[in-house]
mmCIF entry with sequence, helices, sheets and N, C-alpha, C, O atoms, coordinates in Angstrom:
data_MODEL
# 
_entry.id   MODEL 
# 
_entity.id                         1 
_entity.type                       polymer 
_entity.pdbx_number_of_molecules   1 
# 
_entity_poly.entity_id                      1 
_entity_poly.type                           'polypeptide(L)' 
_entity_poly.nstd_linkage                   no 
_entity_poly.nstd_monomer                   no 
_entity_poly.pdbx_seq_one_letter_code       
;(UNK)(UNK)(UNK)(UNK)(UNK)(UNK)(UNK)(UNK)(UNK)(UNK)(UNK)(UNK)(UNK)(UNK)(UNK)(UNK)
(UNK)(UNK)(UNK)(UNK)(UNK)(UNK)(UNK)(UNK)(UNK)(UNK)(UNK)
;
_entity_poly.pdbx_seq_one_letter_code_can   XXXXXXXXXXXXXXXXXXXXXXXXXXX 
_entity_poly.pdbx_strand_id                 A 
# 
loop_
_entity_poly_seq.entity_id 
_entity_poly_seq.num 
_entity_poly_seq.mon_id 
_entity_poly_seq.hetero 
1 1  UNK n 
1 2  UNK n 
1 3  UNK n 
1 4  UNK n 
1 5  UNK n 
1 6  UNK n 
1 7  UNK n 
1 8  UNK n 
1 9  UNK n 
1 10 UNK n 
1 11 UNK n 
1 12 UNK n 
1 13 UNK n 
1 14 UNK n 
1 15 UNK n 
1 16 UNK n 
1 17 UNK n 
1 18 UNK n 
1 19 UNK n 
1 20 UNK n 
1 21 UNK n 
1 22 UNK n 
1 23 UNK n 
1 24 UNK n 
1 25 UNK n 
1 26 UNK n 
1 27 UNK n 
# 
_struct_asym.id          A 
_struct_asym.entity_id   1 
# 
_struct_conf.conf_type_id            HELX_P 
_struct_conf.id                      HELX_P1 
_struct_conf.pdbx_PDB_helix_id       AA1 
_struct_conf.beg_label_comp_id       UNK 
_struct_conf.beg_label_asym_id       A 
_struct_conf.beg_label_seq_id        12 
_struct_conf.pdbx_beg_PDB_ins_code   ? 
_struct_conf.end_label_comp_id       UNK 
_struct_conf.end_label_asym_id       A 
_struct_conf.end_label_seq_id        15 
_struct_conf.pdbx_end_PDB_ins_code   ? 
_struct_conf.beg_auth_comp_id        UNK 
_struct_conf.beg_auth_asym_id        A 
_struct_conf.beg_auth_seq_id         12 
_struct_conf.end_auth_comp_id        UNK 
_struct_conf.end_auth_asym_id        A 
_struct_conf.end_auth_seq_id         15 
_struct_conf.pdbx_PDB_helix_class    1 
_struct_conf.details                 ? 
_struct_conf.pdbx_PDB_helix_length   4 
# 
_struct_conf_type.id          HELX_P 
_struct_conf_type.criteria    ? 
_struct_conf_type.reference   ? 
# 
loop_
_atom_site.group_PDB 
_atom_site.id 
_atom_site.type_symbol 
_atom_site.label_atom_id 
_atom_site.label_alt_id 
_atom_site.label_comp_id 
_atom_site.label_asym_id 
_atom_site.label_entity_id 
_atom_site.label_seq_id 
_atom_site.pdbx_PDB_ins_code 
_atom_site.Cartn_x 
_atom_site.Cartn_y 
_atom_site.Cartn_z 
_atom_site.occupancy 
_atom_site.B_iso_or_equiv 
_atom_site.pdbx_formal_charge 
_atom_site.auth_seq_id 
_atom_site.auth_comp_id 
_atom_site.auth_asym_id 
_atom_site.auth_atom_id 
_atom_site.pdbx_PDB_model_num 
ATOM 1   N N  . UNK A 1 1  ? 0.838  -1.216 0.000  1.00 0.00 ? 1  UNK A N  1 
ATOM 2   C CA . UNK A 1 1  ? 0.000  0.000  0.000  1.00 0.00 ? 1  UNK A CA 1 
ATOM 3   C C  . UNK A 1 1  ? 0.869  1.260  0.000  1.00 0.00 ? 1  UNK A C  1 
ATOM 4   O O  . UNK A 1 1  ? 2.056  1.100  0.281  1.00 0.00 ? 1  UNK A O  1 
ATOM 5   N N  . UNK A 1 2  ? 0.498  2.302  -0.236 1.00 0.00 ? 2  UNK A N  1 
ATOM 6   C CA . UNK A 1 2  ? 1.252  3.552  -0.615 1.00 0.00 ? 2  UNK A CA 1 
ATOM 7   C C  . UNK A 1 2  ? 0.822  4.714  0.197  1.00 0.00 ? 2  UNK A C  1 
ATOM 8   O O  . UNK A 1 2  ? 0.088  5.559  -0.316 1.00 0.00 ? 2  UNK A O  1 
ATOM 9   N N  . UNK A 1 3  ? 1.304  4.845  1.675  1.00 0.00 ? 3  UNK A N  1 
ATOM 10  C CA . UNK A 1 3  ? 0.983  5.757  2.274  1.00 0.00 ? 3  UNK A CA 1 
ATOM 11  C C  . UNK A 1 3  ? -0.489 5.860  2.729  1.00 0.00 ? 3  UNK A C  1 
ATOM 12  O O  . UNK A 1 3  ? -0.893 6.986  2.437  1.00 0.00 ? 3  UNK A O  1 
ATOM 13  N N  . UNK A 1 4  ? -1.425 5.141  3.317  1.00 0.00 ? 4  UNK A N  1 
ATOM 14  C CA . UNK A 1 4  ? -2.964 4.566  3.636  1.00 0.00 ? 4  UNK A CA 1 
ATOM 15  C C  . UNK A 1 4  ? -3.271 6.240  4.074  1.00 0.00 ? 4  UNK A C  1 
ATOM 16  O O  . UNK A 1 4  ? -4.121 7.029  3.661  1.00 0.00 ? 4  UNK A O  1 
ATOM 17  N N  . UNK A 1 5  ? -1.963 6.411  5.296  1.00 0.00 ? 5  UNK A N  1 
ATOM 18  C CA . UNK A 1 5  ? -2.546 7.434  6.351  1.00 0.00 ? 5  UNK A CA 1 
ATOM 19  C C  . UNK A 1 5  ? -1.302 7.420  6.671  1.00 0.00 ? 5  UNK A C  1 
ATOM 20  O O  . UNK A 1 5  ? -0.315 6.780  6.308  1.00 0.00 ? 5  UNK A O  1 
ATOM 21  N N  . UNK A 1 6  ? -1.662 8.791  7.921  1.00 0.00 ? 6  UNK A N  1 
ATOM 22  C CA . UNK A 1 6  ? -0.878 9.074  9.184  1.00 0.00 ? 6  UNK A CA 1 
ATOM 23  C C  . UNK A 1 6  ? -0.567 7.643  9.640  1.00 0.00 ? 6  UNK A C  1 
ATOM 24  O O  . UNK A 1 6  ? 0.335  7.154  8.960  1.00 0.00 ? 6  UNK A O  1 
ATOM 25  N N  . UNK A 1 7  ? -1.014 6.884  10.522 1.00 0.00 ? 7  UNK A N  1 
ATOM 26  C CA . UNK A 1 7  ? -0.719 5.306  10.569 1.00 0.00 ? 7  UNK A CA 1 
ATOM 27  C C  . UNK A 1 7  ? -0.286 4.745  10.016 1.00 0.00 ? 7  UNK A C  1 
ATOM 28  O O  . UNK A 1 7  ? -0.007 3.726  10.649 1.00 0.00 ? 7  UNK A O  1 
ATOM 29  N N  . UNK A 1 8  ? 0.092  4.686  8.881  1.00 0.00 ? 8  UNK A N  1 
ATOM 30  C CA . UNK A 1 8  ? 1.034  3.782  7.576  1.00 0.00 ? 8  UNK A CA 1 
ATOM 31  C C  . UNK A 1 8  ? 1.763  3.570  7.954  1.00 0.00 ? 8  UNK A C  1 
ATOM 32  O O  . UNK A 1 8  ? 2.341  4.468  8.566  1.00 0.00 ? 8  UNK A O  1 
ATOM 33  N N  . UNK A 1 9  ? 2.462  2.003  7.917  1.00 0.00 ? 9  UNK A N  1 
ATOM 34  C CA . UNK A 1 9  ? 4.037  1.625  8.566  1.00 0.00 ? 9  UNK A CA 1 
ATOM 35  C C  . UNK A 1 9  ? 4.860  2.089  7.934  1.00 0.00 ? 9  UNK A C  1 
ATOM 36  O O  . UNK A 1 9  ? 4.592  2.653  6.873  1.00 0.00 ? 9  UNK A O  1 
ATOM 37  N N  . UNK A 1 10 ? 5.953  1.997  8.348  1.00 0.00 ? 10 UNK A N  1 
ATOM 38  C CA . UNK A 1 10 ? 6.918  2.868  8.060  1.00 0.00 ? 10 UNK A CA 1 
ATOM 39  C C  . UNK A 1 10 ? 7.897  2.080  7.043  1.00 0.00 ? 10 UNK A C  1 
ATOM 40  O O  . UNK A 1 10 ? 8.844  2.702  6.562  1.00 0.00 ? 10 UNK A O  1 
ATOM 41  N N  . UNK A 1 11 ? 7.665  0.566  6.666  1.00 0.00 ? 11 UNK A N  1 
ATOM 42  C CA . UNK A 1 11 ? 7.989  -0.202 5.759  1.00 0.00 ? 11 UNK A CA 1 
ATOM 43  C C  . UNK A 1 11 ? 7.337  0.404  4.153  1.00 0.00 ? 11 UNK A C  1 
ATOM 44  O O  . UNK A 1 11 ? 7.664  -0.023 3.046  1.00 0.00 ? 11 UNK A O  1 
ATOM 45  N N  . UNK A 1 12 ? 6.497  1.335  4.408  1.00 0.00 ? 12 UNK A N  1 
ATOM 46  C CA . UNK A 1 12 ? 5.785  1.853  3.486  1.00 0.00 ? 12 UNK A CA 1 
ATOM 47  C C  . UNK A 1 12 ? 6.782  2.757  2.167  1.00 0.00 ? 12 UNK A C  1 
ATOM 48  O O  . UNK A 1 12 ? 6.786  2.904  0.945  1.00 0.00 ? 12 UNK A O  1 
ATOM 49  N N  . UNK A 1 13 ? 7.464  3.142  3.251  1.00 0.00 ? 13 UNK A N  1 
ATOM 50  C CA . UNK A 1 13 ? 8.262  4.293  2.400  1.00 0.00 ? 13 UNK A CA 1 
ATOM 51  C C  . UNK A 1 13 ? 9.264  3.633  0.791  1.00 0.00 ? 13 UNK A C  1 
ATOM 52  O O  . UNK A 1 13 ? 9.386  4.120  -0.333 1.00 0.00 ? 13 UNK A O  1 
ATOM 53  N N  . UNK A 1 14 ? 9.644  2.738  1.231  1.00 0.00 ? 14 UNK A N  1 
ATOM 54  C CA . UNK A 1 14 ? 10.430 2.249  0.068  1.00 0.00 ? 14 UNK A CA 1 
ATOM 55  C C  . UNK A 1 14 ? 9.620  1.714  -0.983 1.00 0.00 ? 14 UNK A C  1 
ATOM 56  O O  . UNK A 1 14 ? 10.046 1.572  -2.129 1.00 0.00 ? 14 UNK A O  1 
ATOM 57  N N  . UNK A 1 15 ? 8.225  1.352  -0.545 1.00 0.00 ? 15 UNK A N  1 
ATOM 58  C CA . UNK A 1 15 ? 7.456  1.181  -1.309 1.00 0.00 ? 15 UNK A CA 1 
ATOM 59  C C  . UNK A 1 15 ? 6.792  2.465  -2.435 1.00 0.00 ? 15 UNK A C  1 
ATOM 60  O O  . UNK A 1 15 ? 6.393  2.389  -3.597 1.00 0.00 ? 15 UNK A O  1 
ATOM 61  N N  . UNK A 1 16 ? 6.877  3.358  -1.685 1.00 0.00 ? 16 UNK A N  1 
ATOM 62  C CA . UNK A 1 16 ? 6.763  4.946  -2.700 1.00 0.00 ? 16 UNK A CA 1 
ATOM 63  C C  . UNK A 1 16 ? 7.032  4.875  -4.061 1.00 0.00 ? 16 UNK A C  1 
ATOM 64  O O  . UNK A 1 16 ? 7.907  4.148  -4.532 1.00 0.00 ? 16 UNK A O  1 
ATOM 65  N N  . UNK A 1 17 ? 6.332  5.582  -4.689 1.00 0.00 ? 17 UNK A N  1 
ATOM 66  C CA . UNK A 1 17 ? 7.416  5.895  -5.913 1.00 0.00 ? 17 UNK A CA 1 
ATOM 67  C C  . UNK A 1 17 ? 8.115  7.229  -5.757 1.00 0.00 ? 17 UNK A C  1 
ATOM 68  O O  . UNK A 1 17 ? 7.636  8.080  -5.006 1.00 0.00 ? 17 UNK A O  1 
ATOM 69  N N  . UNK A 1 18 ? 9.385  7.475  -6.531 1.00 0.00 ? 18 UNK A N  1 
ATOM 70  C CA . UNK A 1 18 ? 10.178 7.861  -6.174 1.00 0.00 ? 18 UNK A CA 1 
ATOM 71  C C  . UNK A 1 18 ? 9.704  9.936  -6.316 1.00 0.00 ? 18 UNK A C  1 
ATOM 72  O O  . UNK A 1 18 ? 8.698  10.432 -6.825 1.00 0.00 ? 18 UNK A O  1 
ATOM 73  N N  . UNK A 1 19 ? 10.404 10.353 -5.920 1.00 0.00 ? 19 UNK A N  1 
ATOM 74  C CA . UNK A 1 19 ? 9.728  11.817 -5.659 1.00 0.00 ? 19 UNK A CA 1 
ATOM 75  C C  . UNK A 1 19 ? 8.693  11.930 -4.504 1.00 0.00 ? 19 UNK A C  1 
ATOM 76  O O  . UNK A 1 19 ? 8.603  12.991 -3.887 1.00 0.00 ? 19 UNK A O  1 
ATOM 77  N N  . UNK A 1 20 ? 8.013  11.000 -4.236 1.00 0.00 ? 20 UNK A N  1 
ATOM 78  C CA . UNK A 1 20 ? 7.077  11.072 -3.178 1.00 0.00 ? 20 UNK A CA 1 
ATOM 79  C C  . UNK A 1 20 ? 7.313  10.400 -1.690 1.00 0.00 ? 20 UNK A C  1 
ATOM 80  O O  . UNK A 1 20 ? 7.367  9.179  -1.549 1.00 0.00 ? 20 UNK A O  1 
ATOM 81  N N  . UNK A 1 21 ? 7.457  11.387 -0.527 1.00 0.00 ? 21 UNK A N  1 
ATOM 82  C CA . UNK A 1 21 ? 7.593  10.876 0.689  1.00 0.00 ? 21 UNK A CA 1 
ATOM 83  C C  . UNK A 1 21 ? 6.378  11.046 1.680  1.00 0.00 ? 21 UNK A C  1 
ATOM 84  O O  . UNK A 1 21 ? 5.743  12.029 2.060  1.00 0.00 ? 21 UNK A O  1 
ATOM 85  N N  . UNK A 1 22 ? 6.304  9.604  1.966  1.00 0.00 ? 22 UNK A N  1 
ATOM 86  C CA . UNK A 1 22 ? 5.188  9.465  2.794  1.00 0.00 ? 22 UNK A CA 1 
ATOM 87  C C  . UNK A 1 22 ? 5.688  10.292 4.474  1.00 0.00 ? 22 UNK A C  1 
ATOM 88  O O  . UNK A 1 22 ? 6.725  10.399 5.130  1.00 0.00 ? 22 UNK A O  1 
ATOM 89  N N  . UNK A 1 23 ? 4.442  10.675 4.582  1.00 0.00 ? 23 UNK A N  1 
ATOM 90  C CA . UNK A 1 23 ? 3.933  11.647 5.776  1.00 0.00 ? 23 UNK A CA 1 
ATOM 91  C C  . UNK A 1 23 ? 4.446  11.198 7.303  1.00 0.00 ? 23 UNK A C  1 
ATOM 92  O O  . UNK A 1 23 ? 5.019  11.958 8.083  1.00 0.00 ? 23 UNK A O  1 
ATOM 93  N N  . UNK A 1 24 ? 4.102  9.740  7.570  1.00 0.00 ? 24 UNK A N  1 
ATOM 94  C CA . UNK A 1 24 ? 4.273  8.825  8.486  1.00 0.00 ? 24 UNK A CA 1 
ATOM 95  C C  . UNK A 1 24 ? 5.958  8.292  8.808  1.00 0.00 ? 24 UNK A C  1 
ATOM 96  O O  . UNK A 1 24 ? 6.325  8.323  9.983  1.00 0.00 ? 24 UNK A O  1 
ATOM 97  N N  . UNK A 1 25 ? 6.774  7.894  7.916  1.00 0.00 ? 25 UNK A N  1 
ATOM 98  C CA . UNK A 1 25 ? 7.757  7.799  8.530  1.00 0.00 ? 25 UNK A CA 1 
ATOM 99  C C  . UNK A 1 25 ? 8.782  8.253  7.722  1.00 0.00 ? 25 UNK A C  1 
ATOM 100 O O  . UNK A 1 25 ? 8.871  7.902  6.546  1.00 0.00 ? 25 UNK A O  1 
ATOM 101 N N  . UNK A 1 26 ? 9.676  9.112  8.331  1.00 0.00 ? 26 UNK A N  1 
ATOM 102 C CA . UNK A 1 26 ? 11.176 9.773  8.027  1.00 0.00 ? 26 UNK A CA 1 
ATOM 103 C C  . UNK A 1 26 ? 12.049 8.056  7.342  1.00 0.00 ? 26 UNK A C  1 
ATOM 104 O O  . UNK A 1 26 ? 12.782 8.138  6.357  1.00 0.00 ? 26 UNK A O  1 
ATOM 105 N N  . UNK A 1 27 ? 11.884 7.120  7.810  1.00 0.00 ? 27 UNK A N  1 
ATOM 106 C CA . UNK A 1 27 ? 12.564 5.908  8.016  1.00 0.00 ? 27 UNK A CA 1 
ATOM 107 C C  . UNK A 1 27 ? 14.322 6.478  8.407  1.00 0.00 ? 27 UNK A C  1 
ATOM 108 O O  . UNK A 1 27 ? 15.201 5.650  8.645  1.00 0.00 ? 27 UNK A O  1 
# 
């Protein structure tokens, strides 16, 4: 999944595509 929410794990991020950083974790 790609950033759900504020709550989104933070395993999320590498999942992004690139240019876009999810909200939830710095990692």
């Amino acid at each position: 999944p790609v950033a759900l929410g504020p709550s989104s794990s933070p395993v999320s991020a590498p999942s992004t595509p690139s240019g876009f950083t999810p909200t939830p974790s710095p990692k």
